[in-house]
N, C-alpha and C positions, 0 to 999 in steps of 0.2 A: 504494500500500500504506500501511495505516495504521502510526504509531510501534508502537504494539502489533501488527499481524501482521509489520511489519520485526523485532522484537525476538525473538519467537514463532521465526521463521523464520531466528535467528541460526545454529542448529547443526544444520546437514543434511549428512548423509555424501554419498559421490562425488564424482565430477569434472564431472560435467554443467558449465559455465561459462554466467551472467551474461549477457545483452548489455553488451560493452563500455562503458564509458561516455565521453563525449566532453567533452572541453573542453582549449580549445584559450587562450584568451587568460588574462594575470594580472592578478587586482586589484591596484590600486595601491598598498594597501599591504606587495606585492612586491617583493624587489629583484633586477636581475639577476644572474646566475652570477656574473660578474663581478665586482659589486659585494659580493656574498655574501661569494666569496671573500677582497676587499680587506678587508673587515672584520675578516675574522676572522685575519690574516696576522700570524704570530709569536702569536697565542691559540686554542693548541688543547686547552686546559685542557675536562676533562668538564662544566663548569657554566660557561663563557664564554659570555657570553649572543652570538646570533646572526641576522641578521634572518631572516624565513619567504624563501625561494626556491622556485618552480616548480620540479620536478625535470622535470615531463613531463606534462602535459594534466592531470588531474585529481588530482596527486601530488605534496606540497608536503613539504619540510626544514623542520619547525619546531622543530629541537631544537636543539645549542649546538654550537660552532665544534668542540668535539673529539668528540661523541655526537651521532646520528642519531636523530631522531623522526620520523617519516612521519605525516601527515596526507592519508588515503585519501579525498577528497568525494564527493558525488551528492546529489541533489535531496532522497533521503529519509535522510540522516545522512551522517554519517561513521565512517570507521574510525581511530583512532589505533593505531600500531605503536609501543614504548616511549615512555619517556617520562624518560630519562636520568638527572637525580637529584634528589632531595625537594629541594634551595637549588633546581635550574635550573626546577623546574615551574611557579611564576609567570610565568617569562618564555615557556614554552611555549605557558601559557594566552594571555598577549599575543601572541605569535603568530598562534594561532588567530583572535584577533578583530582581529589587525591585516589580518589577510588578508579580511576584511568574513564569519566564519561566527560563528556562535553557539557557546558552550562545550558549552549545554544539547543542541545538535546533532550534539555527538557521543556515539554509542550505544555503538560498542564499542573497547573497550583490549584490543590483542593485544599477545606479548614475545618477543622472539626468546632470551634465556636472564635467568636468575635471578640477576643480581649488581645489585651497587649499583649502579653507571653506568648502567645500561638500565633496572631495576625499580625503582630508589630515591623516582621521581617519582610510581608510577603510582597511589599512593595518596591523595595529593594531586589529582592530574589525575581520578581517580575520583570523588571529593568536591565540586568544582567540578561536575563536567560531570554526573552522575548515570549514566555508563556502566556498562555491562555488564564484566567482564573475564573473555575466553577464553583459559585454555591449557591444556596437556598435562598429563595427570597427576602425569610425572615434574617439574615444575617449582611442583604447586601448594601445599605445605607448604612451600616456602623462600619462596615468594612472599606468602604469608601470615604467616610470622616473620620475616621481610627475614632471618635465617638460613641460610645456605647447609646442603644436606644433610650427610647422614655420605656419601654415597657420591660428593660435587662434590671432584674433584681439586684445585679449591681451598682446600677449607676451612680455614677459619682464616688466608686471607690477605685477605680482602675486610670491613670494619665491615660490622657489623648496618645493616639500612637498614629505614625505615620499612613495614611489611606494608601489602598490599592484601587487597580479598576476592576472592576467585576464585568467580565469579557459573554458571559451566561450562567442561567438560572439552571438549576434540578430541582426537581422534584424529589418526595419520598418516594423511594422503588426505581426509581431513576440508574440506569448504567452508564456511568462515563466510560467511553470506549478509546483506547488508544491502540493501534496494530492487536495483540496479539493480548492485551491488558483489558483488562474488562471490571471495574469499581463499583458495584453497588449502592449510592446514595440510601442511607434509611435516618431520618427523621427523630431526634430522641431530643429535644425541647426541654428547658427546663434550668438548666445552667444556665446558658443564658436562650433566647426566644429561636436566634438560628441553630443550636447545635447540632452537629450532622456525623452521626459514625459512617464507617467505612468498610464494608466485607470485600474481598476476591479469595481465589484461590492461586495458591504457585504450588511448584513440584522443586524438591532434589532428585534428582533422577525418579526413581518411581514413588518416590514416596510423597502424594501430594496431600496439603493443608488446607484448610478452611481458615483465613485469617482475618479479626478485626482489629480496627480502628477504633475501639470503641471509647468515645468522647467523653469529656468530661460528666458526671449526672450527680454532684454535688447539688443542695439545696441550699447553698452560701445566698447571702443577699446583706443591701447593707441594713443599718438599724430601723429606718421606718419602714423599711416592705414587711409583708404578713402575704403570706402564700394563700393565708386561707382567705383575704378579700379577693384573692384573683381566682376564684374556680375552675374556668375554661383553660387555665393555663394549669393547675393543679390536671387536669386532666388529660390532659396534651403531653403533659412531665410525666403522667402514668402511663400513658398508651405507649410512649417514646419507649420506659422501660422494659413494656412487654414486647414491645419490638425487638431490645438487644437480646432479651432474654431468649427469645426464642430462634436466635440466627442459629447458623450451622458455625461452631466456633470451635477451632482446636488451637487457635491458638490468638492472646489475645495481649492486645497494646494499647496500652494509653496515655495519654500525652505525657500527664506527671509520672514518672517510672515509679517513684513509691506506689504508687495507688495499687498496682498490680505487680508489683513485686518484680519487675520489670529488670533492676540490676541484678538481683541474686539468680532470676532463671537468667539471665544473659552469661551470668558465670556459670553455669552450669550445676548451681548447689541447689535450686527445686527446676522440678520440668519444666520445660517448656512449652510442652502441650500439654492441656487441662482441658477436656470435653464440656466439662461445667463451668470455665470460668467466667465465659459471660454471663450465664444464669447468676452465679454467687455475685456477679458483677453491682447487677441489676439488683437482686434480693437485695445486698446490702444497703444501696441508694434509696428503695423501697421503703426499709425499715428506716432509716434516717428522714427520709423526709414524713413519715408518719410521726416521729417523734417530734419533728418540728413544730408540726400542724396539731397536736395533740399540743403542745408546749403554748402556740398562739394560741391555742383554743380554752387554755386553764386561768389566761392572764385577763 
């Protein structure tokens, strides 16, 4: 497929999936989990610069010791998943070309939600690489005024961060398609109003994975929001959950690496693959945001 019918063919609805794509070894200028990890030990600062790591066949960490960047490859581009913050986007870019790919070779910038930490770079990283950037509708006016909405339970706790352009919309259920790559868009709200995980599949040789993205679904906000005057949004933060809960998940990433334990399986000291981690994902966000609303609800 050429760079133009790959770019053409970025925004296709349904679930149809891709051929998987394979790759199984890392370039050298890789380092192992291991080593990732050592590095980055006692710096888990959002812009702590960090080396690129294999997560899994074709699915590299090139973001920084305390924020998750995903670097999606295949023969005919790549996909980048955030891009953590406008100071760390130089070193993402190094990343990218320390792992031997071209900047210009990646086509498209997706986001799992609309703050500084995750969206602050992607403007920059835009600029360099000449990418596309896809998201959700609810997330694309804060992403273009690095502004949080009136309706992001955080507002006014997070700095202005640099805007990007939002190039198209997905929907939930939505496949961002690039060559041979194929992204699932699914809808999990609540964090903040855009938040958007991320399912594909890739292979090491024959052993292929079901792997998410799966976004932020903390129920943070700042002092005067109350989750429980906002209902439809309470609801929309549950259905999101039953949505991660029920993907096909073996293996599972999320922006902040503590959340999911993200350094230790990178070191190889718990699995990597966990069948239920996006369900325990979701249970536990479930249960938290119940306690919250139970907590509004006592005051």
């Amino acid at each position: 497929m050429s760079v133009k019918g790959a770019l053409l063919a970025a925004l296709l609805g349904g679930c149809a999936a891709a051929a998987p794509v394979h790759q199984a070894s890392a370039p050298a200028g890789a380092v192992s989990g291991t080593e990732h990890v050592a590095q980055c030990q006692g710096r888990d600062g959002w812009s702590d610069a960090a080396p690129p790591v294999q997560v899994y066949a074709n699915v590299w960490q090139v973001g920084t010791c305390g924020i998750v960047a995903l670097l999606v490859t295949s023969d005919a581009g790549h996909i980048l998943i955030d891009a953590t913050t406008d100071e760390a986007a130089p070193g993402i870019a190094r990343n990218i070309e320390r792992l031997g790919f071209k900047l210009s070779d990646v086509k498209i910038i997706l986001n799992g939600h609309e703050h500084l930490d995750h969206a602050g770079g992607i403007g920059a990283l835009q600029r360099m690489t000449g990418a596309r950037l896809l998201a959700r509708a609810p997330a694309r006016a804060a992403l273009e005024s690095g502004e949080a909405s009136a309706d992001d339970p955080q507002l006014g706790m997070n700095p202005k961060f640099p805007g990007a352009r939002v190039d198209g919309i997905v929907a939930d259920g939505d496949v961002v398609r690039l060559g041979p790559l194929a992204l699932t868009a699914h809808a999990t709200p609540g964090h903040t109003p855009g938040s958007t995980s991320w399912s594909w599949r890739s292979c090491a040789g024959a052993a292929c994975r079901n792997i998410v993205y799966g976004d932020s679904i903390s129920a943070l906000s700042n002092d005067s929001y109350r989750f429980s005057d906002h209902p439809a949004y309470v609801a929309a933060f549950r259905a999101g959950l039953d949505r991660l809960a029920g993907l096909e998940c073996d293996i599972l990433i999320t922006p902040h690496p503590g959340v999911s334990d993200f350094h230790t399986r990178l070191a190889g000291t718990a699995p990597l693959v966990d069948a239920k981690a996006c369900a325990n994902y979701a249970a536990g966000a479930r249960a938290r945001l119940d306690a919250r609303l139970a907590k509004e609800n006592a005051q």
